[in-house]
N, C-alpha and C positions, 0 to 999 in steps of 0.2 A: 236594606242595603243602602248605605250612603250614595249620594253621586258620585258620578265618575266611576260605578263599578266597583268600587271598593270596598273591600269585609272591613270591619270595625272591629278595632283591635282593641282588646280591653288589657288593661296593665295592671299585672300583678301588683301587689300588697310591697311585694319587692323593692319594684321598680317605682313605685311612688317614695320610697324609703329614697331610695339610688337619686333622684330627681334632687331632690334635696339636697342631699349630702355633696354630687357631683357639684352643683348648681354654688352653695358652698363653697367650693374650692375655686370656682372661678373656671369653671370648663366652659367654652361655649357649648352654644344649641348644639353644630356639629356633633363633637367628642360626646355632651350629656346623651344624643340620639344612637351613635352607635357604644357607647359602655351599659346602656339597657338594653340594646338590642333592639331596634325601631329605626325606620327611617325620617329623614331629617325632615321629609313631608307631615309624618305624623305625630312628629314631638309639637310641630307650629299648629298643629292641628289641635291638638289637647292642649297648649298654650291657649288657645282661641275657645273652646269648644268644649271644656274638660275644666271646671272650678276647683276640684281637689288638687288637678294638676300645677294649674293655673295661682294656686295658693302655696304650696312647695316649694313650686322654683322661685318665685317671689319669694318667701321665707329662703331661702337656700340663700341667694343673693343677697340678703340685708343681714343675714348673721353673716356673713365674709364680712361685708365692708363694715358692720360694726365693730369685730375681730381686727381688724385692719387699720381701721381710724381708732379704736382706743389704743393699739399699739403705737401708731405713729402720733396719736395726741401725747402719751406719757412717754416718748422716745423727745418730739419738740419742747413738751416743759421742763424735761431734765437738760435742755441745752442743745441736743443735737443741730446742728445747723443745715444738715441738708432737711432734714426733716420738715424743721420751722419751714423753708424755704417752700418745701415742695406743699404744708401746710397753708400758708401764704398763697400761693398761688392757685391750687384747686380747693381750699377750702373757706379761703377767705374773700376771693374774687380778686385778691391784688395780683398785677402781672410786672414780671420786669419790663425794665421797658427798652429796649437798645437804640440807638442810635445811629443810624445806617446812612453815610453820606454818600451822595450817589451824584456821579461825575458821569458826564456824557459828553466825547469828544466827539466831533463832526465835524466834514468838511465841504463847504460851501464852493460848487463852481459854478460861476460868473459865464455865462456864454453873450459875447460883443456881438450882436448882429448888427450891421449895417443899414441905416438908416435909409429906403428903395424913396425917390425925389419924384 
């Protein structure tokens, strides 16, 4: 029995499929824990602790954003200009840069005290 009392939950053939696929799409940890049916203790737990698992959602996560960057790469070379932009800035390391002028009014009071002889 694990620490903390707790059975050890082993996951179906399924739900390593599901890991994936969820993980894919962009679901976090939360949502991927409850659409296999697990709590969100034990998804972190087979993240950490579980290699097949641990290999999935990694896999899961790098076909999206390949998915995702070869789209928005062939959306910026055909011209798109938010694209380039948002390209530009998360992919290239370049950031806009704005300008922000910053005025601070204040007002100074003077208190005369009397010079005690």
């Amino acid at each position: 029995m694990p620490s903390g009392g707790q059975n050890k939950i082993i996951l179906t053939d399924e739900q390593y499929v599901l890991v994936e696929k969820f993980a894919g799409y962009g679901l976090n940890q939360d949502k991927i824990a409850d659409a296999i049916g697990i709590s969100l203790a034990t998804l972190k737990r087979n993240k950490t602790d579980n290699a097949k698992f641990a290999e999935l959602y990694a896999r899961g996560k790098a076909k999206a954003e390949g998915s995702v960057g070869s789209s928005l790469y062939r959306r910026a070379i055909d011209g798109d200009v938010g694209a380039i932009k948002w390209w530009e800035q998360t992919r290239a390391g370049r950031m806009e840069r704005s300008r922000q002028d910053v005025t601070q009014e204040s007002t100074l009071v003077v208190k005369v005290v009397p010079h005690a002889e």
